[in-house]
C-alpha positions in Angstrom: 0.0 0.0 0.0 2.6 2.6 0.8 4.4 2.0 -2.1 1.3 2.7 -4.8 0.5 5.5 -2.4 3.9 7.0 -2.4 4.3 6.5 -6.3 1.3 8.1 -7.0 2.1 10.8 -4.6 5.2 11.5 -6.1 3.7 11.9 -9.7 1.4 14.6 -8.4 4.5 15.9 -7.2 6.1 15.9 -10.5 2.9 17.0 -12.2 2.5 20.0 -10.3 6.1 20.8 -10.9 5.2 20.9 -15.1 2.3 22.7 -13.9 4.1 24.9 -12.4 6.2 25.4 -15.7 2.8 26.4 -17.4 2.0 28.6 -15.3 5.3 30.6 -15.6 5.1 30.3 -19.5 1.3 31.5 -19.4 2.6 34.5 -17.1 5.6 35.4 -19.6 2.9 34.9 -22.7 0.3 37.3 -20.6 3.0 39.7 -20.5 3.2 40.0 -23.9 6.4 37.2 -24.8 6.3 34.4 -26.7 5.5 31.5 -25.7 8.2 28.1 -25.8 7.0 25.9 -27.5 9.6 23.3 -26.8 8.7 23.7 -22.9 5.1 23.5 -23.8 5.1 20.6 -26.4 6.9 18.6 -23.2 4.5 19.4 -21.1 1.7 17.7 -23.5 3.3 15.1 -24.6 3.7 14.2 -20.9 0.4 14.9 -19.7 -1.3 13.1 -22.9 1.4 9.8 -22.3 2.2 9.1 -18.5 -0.9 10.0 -16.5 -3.3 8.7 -18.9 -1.8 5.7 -19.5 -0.4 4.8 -16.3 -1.1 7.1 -13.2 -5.0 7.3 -14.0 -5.6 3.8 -15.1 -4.0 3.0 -11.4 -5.2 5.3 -9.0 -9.2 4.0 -11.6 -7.8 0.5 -9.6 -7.8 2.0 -6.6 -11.2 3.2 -6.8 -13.1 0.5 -8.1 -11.3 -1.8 -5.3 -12.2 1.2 -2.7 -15.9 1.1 -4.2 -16.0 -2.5 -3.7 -14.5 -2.5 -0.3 -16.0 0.6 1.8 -18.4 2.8 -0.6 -19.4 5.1 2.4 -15.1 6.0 2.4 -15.5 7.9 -1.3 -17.6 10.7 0.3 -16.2 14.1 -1.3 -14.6 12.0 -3.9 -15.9 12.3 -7.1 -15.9 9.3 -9.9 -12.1 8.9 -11.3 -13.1 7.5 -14.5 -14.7 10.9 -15.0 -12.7 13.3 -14.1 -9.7 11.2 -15.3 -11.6 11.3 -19.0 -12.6 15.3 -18.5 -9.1 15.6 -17.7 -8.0 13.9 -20.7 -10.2 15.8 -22.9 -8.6 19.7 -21.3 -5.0 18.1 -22.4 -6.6 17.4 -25.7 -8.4 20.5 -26.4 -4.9 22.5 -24.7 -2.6 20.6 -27.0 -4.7 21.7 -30.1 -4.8 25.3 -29.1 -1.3 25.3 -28.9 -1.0 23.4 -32.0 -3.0 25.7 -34.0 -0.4 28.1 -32.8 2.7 26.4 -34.1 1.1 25.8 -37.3 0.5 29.8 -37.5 -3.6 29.4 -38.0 -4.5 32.8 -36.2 -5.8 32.0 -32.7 -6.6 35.2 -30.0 -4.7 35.3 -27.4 -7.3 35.3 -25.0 -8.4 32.0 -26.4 -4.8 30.4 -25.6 -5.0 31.7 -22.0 -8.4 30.3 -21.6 -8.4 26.9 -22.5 -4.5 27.6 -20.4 -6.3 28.4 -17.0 -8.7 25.7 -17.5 -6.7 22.7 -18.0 -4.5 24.5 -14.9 -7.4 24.5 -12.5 -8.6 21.3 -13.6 -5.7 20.1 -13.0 -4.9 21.2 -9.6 -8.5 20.7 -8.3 -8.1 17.3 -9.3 -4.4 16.3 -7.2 -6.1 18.1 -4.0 -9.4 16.2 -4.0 -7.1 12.9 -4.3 -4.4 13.8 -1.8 -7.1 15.5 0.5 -10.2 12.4 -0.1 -8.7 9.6 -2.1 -5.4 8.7 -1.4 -6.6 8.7 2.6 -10.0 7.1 2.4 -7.9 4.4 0.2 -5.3 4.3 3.0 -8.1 4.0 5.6 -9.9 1.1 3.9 -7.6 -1.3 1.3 -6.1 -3.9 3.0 -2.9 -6.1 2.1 -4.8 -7.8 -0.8 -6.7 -5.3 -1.9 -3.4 -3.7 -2.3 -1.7 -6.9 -3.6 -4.3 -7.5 -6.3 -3.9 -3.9 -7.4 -0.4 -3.9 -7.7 -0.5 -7.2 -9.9 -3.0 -5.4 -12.5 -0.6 -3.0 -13.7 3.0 -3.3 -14.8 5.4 -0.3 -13.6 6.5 1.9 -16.1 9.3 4.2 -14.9 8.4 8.0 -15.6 9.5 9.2 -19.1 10.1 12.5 -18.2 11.9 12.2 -14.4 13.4 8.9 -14.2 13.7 7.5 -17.7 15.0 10.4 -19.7 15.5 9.4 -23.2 13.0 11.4 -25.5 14.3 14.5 -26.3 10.9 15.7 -26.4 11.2 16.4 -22.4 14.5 17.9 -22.6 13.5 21.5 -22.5 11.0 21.0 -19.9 13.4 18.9 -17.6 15.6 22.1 -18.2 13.4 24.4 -17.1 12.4 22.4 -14.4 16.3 21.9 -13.1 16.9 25.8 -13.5 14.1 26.9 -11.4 14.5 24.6 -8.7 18.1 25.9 -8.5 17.0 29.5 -8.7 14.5 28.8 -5.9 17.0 27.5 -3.5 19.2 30.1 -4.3 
């Protein structure tokens, strides 16, 4: 148990920190600078590859198991599958925005910075309802099999962006990353 919940833990860690990222490109682009697109495209890729395929379709384990187990525990936790899908779907409708931009078909600013703060918000409402509800009323109620049967469903992947490092698409991103953690505990 403490291993899926630590593992899933530390991706919301990770995810917050590209997050984070997004926000500080969407501040530079309010501001009037461009926007990277290299930092951005990372960013995408990531959240359209490793949470959908491997961090949602787990912690969707952990639910239906939870649901099974102790229903009553999922009070102020809304249905995974769901907000992993409407999730999904922000990433989508983000990456085409910025897609649009990079293929130069005219797109308002205001438009970028919309479907920006949405996907944002979504986001980060969506790590606090699990760390705050889920990941505690899963704690709470799983025991050792529940826990053992969950783990044996899925088969670890090790994190394209943090851990595995060999796409180049993440290169800006994990550079970015690097230099504002050093600048923060400068």
């Amino acid at each position: 148990m403490a291993g899926v919940i630590e593992s899933l833990r530390n991706d919301h860690s990770r995810i917050t920190k590209l997050l984070d990222a997004l926000e500080r490109q969407m501040a530079a682009f309010e501001d009037g600078r461009t926007l990277d697109f290299d930092i951005l495209d990372g960013i995408l890729y990531y959240c359209l590859s490793y949470p959908d395929l491997h961090h949602h379709p787990l912690e969707d384990l952990i639910f239906d198991r939870l649901k099974e187990r102790n229903p009553g525990a999922l009070e102020g936790v809304r249905d995974l599958r769901e907000e992993h899908a409407a999730l999904a779907e922000k990433t989508r409708k983000f990456a085409a925005a910025i897609e649009s931009v990079e293929q130069d078909i005219p797109l308002e600013r205001s438009a970028i910075q919309e479907v920006a703060v949405e996907f944002l918000s979504a986001y980060r409402r969506h790590i606090m309802m699990e760390e705050k509800h889920f990941f505690p009323a899963a704690q709470r109620s799983l025991k050792p099999e529940d826990w053992a049967a969950i783990g044996a469903q899925l088969k670890p992947i090790e994190d394209p962006l943090f851990e595995r490092r060999e796409d180049q698409r993440f290169s800006a991103i994990y550079e970015d990353i690097i230099a504002w953690d050093q600048a923060s505990m400068a």
